[in-house]
C-alpha positions in Angstrom: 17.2 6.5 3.6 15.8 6.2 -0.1 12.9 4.0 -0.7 14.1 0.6 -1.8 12.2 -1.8 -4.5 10.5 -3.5 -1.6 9.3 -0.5 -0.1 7.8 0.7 -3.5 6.6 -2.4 -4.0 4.9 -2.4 -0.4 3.5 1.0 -1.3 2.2 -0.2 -4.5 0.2 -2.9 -3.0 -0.9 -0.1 0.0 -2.3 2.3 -3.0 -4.7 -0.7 -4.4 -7.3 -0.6 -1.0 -10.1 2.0 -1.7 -10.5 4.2 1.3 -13.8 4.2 1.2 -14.8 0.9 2.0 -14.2 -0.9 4.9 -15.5 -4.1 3.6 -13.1 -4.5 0.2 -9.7 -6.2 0.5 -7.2 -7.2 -1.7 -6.5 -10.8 -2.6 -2.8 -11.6 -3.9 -2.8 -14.5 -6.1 -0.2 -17.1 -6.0 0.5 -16.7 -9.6 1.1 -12.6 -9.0 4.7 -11.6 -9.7 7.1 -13.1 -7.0 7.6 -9.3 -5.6 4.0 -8.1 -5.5 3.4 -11.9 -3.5 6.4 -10.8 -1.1 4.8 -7.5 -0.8 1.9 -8.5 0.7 4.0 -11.1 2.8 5.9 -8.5 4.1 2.9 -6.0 4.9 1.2 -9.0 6.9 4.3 -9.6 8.8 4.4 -5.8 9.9 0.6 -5.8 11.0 -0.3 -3.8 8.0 -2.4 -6.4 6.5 -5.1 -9.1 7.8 -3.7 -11.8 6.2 -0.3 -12.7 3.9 -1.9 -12.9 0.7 -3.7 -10.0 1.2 -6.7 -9.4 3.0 -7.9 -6.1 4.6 -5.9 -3.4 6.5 -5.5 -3.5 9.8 -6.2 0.2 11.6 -2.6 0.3 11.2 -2.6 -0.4 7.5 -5.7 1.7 6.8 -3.4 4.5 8.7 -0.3 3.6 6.2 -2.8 3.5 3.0 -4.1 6.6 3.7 -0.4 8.5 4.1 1.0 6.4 0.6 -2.7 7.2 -1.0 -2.2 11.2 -0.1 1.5 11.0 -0.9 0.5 9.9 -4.3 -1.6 12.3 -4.9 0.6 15.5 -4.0 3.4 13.7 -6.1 1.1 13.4 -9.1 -1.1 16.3 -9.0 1.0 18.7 -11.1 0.5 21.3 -9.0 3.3 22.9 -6.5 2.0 22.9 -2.8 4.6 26.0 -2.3 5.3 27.9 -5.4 8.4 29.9 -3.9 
């Protein structure tokens, strides 16, 4: 199954939380684009975030940041995991 624009944009929201603190969320305001606004709506509605505007991860959000973070990275890192 290919990713679809909401998953992308689900993903994009996911890469925004820094890793590295606990404490920092993300607010989606209500004059964000209407898919970055669904986004979060979306996330919140699959226990992925705290709250539907935005909020912090849940363990199970932190777990999906962290595999779209690393994702991200391999697919933009120039540099072939596997060179054969």
């Amino acid at each position: 199954m290919p990713y679809t624009s909401d998953l992308v944009d689900e993903l994009n929201t996911l890469i925004r939380f820094d890793l590295a603190c606990n404490q920092q969320g993300v607010k989606v305001h209500r004059t964000a684009d209407a898919a970055v606004i669904a986004a979060a709506e979306r996330l919140h509605n699959k226990g992925l975030l705290s709250q539907v505007d935005g909020g912090y991860l849940t363990s199970l959000g932190r777990n999906a940041a962290e595999h779209a973070q690393a994702a991200l990275a391999l697919l933009t890192s120039g540099t072939a995991l596997n060179p054969n």
